[in-house]
N, CA and C atoms as a LAMMPS dump frame, in Angstrom:
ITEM: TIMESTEP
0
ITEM: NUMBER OF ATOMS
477
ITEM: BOX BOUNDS ff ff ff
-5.0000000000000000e+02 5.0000000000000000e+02
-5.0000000000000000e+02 5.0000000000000000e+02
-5.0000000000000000e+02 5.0000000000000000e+02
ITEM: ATOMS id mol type element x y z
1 1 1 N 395.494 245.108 133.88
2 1 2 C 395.709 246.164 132.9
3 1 3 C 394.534 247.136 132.931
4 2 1 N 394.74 248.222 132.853
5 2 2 C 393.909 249.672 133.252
6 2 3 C 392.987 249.367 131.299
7 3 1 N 391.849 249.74 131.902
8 3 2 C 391.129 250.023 130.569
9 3 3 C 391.966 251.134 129.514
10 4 1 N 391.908 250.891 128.144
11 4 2 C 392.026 252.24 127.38
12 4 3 C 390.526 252.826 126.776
13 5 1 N 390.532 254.008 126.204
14 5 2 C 389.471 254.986 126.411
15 5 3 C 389.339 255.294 125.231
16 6 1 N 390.892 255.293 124.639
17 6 2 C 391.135 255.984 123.255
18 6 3 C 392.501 255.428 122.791
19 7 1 N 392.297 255.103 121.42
20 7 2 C 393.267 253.895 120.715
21 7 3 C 392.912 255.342 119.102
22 8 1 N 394.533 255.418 119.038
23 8 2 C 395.05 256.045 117.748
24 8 3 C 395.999 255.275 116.682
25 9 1 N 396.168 254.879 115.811
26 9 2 C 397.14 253.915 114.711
27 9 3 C 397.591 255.381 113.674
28 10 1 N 398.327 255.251 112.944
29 10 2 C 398.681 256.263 111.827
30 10 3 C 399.751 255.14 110.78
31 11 1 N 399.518 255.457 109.364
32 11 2 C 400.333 254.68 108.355
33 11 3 C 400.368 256.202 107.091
34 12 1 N 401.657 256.245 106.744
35 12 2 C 402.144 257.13 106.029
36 12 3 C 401.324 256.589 104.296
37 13 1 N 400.656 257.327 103.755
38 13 2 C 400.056 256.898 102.297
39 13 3 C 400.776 258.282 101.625
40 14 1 N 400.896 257.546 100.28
41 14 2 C 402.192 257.988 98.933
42 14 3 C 400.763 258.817 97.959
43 15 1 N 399.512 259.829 98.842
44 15 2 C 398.891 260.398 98.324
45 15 3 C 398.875 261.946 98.663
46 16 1 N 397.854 262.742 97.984
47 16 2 C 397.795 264.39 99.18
48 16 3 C 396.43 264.034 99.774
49 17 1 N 396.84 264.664 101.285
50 17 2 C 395.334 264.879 101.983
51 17 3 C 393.964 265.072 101.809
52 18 1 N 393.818 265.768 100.74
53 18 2 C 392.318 266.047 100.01
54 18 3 C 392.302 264.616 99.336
55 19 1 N 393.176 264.061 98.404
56 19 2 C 392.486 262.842 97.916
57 19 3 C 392.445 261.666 98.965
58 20 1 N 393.47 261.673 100.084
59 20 2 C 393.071 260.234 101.135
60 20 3 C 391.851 260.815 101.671
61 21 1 N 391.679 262.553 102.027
62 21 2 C 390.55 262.369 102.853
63 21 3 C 388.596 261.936 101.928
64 22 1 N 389.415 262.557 100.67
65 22 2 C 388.209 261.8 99.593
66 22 3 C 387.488 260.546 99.628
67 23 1 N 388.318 259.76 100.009
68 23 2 C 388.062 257.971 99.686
69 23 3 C 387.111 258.17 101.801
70 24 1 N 388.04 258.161 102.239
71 24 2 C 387.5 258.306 103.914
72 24 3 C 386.166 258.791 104.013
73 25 1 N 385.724 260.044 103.268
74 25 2 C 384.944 260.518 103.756
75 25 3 C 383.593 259.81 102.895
76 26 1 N 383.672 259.088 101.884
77 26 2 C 382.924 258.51 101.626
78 26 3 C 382.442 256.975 101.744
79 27 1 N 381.931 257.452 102.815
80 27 2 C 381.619 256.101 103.79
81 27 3 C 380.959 254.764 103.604
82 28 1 N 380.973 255.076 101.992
83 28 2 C 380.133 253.94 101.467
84 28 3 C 380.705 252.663 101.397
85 29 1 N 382.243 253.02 101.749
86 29 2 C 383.163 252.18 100.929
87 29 3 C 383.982 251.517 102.351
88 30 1 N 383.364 251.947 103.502
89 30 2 C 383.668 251.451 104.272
90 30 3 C 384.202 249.883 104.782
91 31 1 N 383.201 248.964 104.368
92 31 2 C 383.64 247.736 104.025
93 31 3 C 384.469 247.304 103.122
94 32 1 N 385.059 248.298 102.322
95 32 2 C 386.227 247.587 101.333
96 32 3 C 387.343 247.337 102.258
97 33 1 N 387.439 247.835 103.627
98 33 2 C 388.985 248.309 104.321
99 33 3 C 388.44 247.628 105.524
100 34 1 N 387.767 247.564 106.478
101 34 2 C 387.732 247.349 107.792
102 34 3 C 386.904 245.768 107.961
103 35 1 N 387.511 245.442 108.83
104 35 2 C 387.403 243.921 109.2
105 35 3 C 386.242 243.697 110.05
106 36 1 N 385.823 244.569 110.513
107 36 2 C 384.349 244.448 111.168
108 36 3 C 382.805 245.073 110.408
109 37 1 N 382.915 246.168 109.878
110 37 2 C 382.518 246.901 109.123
111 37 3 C 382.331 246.006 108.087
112 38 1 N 380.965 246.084 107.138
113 38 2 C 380.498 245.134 106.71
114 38 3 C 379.879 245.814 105.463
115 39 1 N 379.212 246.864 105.382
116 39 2 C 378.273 247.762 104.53
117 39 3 C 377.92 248.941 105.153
118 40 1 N 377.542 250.02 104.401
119 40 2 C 376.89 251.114 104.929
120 40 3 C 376.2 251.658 104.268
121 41 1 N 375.176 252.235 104.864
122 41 2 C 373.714 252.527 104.095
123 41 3 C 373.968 254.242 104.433
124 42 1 N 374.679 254.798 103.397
125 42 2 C 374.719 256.44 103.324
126 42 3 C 374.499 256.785 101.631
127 43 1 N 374.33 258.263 101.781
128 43 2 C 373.59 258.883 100.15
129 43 3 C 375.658 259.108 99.811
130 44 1 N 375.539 258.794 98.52
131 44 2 C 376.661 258.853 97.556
132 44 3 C 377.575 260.072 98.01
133 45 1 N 378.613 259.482 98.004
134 45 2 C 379.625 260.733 98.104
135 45 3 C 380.229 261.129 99.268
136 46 1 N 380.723 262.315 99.485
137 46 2 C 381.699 262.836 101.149
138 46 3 C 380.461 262.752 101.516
139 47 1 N 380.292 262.927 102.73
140 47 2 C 379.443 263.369 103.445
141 47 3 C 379.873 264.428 104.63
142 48 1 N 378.816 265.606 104.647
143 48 2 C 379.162 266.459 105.757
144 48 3 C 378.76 266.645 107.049
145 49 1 N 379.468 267.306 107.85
146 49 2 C 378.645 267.555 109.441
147 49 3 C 377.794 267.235 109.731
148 50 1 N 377.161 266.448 110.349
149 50 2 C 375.801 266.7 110.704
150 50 3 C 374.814 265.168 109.38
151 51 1 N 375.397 264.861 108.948
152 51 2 C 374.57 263.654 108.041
153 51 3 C 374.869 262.721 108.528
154 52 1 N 373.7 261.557 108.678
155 52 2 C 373.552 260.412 109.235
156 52 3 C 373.827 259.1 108.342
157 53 1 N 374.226 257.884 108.941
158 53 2 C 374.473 257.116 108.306
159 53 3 C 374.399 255.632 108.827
160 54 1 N 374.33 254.722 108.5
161 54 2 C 374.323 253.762 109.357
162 54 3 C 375.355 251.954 108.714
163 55 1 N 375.814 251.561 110.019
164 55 2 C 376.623 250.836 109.431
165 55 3 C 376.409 249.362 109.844
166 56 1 N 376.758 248.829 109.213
167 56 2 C 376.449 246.645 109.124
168 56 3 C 377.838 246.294 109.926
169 57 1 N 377.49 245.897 110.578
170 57 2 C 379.083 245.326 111.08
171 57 3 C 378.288 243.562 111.339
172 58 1 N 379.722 243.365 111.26
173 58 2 C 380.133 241.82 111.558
174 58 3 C 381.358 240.649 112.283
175 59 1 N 381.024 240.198 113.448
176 59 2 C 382.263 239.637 113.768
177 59 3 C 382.111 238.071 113.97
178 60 1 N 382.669 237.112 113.408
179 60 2 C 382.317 235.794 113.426
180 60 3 C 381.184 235.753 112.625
181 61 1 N 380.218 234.876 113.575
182 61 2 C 378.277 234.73 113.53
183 61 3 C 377.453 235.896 113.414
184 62 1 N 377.982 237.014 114.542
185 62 2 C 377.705 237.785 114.975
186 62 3 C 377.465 238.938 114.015
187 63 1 N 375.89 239.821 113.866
188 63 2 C 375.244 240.799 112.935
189 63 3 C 375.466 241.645 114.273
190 64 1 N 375.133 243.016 113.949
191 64 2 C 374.891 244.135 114.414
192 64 3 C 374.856 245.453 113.284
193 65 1 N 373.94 246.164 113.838
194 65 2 C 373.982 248.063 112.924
195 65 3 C 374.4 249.077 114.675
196 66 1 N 374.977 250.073 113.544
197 66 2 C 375.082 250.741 114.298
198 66 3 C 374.792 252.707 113.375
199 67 1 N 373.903 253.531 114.082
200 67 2 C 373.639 254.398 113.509
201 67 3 C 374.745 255.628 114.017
202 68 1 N 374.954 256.464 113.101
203 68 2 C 376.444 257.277 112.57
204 68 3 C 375.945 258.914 112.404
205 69 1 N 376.544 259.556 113.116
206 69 2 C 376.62 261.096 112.757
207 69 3 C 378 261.556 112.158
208 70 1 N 378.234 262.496 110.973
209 70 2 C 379.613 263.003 110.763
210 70 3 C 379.227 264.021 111.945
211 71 1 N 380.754 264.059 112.49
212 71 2 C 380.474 265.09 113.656
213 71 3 C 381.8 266.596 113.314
214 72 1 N 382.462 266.152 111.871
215 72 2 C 383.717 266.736 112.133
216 72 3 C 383.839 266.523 110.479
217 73 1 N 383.748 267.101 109.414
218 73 2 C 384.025 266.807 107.807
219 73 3 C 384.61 268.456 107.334
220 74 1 N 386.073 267.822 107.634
221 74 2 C 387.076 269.596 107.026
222 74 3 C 387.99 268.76 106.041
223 75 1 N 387.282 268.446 104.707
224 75 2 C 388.568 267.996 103.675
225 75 3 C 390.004 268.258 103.964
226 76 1 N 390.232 267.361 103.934
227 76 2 C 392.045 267.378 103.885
228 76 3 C 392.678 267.64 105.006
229 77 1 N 391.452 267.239 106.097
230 77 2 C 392.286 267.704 107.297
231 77 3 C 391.515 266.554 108.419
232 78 1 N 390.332 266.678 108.426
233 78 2 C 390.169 265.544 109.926
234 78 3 C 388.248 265.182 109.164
235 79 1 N 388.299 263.88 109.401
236 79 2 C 387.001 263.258 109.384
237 79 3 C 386.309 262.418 110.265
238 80 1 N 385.372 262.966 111.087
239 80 2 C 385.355 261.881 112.38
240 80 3 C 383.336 261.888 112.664
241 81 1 N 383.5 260.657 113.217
242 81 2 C 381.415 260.755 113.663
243 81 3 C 381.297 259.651 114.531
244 82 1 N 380.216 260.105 115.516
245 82 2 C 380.304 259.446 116.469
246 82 3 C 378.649 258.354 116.232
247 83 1 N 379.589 257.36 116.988
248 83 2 C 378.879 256.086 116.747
249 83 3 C 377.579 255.834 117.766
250 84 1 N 376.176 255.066 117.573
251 84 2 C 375.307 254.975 119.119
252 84 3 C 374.47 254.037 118.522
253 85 1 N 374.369 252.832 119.501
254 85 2 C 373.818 251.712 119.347
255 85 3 C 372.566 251.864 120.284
256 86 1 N 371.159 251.342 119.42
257 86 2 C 370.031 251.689 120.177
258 86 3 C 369.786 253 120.983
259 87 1 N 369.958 253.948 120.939
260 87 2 C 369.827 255.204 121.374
261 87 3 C 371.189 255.514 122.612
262 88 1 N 371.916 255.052 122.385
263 88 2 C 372.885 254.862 123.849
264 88 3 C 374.227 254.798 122.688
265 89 1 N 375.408 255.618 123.444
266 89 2 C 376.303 256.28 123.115
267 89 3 C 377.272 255.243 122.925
268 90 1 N 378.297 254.66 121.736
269 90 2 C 379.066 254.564 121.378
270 90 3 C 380.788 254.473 121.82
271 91 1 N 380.981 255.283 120.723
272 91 2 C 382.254 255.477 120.1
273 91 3 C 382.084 256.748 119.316
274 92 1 N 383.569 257.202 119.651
275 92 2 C 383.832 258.443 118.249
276 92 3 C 384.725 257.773 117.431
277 93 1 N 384.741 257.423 116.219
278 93 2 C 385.792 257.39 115.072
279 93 3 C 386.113 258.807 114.595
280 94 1 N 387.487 258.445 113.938
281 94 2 C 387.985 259.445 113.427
282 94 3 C 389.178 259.381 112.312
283 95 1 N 389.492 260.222 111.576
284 95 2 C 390.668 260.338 110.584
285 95 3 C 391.187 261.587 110.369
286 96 1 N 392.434 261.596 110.791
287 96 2 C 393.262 262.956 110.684
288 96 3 C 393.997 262.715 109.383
289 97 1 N 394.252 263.986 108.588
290 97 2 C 395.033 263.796 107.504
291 97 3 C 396.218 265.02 107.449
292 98 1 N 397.686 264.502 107.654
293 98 2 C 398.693 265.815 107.582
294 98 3 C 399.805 264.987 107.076
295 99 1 N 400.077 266.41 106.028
296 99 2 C 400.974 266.375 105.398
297 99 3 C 402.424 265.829 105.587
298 100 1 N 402.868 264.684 104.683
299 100 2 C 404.121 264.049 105.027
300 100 3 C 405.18 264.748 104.603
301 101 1 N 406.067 264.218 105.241
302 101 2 C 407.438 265.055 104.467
303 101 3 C 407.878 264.864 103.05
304 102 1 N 407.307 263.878 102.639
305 102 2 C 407.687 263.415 101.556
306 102 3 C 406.759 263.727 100.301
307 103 1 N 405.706 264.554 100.974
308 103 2 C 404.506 265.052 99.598
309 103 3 C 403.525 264.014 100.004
310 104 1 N 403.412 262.765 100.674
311 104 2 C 401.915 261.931 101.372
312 104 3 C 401.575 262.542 102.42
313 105 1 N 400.82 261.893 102.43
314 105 2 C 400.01 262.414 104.203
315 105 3 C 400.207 261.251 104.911
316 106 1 N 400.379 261.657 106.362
317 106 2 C 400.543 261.302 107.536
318 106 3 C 398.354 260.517 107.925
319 107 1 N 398.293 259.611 107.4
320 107 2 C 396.443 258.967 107.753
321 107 3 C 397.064 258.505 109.436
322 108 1 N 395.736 259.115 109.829
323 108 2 C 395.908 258.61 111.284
324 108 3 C 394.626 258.177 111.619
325 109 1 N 393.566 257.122 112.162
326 109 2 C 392.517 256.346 112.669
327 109 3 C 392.651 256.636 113.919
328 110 1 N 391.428 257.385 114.552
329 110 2 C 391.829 257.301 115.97
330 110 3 C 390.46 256.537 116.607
331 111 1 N 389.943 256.654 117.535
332 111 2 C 388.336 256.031 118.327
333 111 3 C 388.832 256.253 119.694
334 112 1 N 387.315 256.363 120.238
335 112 2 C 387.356 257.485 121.908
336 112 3 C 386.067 256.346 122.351
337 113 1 N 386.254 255.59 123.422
338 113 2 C 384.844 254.396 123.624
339 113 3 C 384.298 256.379 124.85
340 114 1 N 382.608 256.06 124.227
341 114 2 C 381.635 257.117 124.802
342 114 3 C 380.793 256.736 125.437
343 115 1 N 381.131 254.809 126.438
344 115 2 C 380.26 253.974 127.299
345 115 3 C 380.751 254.972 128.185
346 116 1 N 380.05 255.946 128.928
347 116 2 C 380.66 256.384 130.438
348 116 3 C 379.208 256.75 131.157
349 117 1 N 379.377 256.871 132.014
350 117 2 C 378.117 257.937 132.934
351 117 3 C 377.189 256.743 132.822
352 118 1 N 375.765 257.372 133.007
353 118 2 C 374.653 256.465 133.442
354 118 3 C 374.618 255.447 132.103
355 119 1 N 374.994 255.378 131.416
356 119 2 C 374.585 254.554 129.784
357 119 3 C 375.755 253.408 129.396
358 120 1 N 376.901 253.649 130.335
359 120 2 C 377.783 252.798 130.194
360 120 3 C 377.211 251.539 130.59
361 121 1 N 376.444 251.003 131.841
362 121 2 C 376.49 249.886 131.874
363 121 3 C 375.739 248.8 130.642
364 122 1 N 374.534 249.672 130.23
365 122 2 C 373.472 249.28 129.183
366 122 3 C 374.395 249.047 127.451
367 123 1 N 375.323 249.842 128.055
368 123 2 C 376.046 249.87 126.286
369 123 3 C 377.02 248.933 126.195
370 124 1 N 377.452 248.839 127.152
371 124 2 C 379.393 247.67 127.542
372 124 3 C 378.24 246.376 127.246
373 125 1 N 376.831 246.207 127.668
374 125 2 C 376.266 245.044 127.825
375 125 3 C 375.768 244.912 126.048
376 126 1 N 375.391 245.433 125.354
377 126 2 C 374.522 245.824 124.155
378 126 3 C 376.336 245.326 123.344
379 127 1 N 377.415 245.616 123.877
380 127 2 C 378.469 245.178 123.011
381 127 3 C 378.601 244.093 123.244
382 128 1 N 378.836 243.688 124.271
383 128 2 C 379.122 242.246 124.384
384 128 3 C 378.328 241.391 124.102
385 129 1 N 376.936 241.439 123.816
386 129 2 C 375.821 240.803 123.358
387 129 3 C 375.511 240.734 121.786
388 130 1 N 376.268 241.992 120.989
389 130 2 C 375.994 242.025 119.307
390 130 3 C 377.545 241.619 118.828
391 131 1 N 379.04 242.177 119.619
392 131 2 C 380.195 241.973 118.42
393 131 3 C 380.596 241.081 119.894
394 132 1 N 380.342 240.239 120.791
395 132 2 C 380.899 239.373 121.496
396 132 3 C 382.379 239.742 122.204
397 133 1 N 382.378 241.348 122.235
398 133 2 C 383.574 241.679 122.802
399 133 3 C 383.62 242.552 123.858
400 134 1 N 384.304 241.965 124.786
401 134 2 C 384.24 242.698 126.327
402 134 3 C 384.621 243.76 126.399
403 135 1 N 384.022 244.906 127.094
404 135 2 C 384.825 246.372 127.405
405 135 3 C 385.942 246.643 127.479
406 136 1 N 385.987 245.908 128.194
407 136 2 C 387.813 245.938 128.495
408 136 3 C 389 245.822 127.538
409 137 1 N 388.051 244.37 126.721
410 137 2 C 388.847 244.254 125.492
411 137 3 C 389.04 244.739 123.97
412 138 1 N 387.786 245.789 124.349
413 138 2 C 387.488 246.816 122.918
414 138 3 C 388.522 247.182 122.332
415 139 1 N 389.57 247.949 123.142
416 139 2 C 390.692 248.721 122.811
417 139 3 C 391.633 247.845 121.681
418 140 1 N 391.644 246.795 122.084
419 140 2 C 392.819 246.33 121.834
420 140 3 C 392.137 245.461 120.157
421 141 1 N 390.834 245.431 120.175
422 141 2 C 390.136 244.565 119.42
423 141 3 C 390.172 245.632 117.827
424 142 1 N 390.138 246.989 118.286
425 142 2 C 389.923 248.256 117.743
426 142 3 C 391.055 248.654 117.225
427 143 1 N 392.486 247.844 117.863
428 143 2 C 393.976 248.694 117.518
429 143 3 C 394.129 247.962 115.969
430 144 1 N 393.928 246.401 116.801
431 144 2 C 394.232 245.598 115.278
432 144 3 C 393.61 245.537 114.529
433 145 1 N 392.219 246.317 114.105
434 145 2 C 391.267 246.392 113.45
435 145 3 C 391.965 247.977 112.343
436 146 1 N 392.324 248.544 113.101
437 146 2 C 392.84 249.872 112.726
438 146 3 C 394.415 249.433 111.802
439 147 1 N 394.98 248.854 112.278
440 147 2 C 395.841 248.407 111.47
441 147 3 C 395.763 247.473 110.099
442 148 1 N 394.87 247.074 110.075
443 148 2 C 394.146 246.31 108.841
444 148 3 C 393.674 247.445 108.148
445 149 1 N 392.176 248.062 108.769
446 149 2 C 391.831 249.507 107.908
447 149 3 C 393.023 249.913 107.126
448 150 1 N 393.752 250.571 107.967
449 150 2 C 394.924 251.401 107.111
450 150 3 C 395.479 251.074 106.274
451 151 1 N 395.824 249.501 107.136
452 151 2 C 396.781 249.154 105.671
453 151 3 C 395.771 248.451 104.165
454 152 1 N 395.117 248.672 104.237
455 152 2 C 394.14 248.672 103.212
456 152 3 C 393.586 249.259 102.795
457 153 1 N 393.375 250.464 103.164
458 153 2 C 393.486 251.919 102.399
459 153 3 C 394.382 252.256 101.824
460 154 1 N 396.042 251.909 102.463
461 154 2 C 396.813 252.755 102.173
462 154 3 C 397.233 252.238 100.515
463 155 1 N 396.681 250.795 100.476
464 155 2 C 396.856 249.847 98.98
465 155 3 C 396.049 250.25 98.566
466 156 1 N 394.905 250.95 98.317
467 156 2 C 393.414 251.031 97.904
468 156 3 C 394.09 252.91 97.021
469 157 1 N 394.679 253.707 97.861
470 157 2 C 394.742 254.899 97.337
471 157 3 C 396.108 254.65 96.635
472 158 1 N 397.051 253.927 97.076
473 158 2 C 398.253 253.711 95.931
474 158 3 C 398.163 253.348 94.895
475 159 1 N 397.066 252.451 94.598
476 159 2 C 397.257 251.803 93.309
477 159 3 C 397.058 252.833 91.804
């Protein structure tokens, strides 16, 4: 099976875009929803372009941080920042928000792995050594991770 690069999920939420992208963009709350994601050490509130942040993850035994740029904060429309472990490149996360037919928005989770070029080998190794998961098998580790997120947001903004 060919590596994937980039893994997208989407779950329809019974909210409007400005308020799902509300809860998203405040990244504090990150660990209420995601299964790896553990805590995050950011200043209160959305956060915009260009602000840093850093996040606790956890899988099994296994600790790791990973430090966070918003790279992309347009309320009600897309929230995304790219991820870099020890000075070496990541992941992009992301969240698109569009309007459902039904008056919700269309939440979509997407992630882009940014191991490529000279830094890939040092970073595929730096993963498999902190969340115990192989390159190869990121994608797929990331889909069902994304499907949990969502659907735990999507209970988190319904209620």
């Amino acid at each position: 099976m060919e590596r994937e690069w980039v893994v997208e999920e989407s779950v329809v939420v019974g909210v409007a875009p400005d308020a799902a992208y509300g809860v998203v963009a405040e990244v504090r709350r990150t660990g209420e929803w995601s299964p790896e994601c553990r805590a995050v050490w950011a200043r209160r509130g959305a956060l915009v372009a260009g602000e840093r942040f850093v996040g606790w993850n956890r899988k099994g035994l296994l600790l790791w941080f990973t430090t966070c740029r918003v790279t992309v904060a347009e309320p009600g429309r897309e929230f995304a920042f790219r991820v870099d472990a020890l000075g070496l490149p990541i992941a992009l996360w992301g969240y698109r928000f569009e309007p459902a037919a039904d008056g919700g928005t269309v939440l979509t989770e997407y992630w882009q792995d940014l191991r490529t070029g000279r830094s890939r080998r040092p970073a595929e190794l730096l993963g498999l050594v902190f969340s115990g998961t192989r390159a190869e098998d990121r994608a797929g580790v990331n889909r069902a991770g994304m499907r949990t997120t969502l659907e735990r947001m999507k209970a988190a903004l319904e209620r």
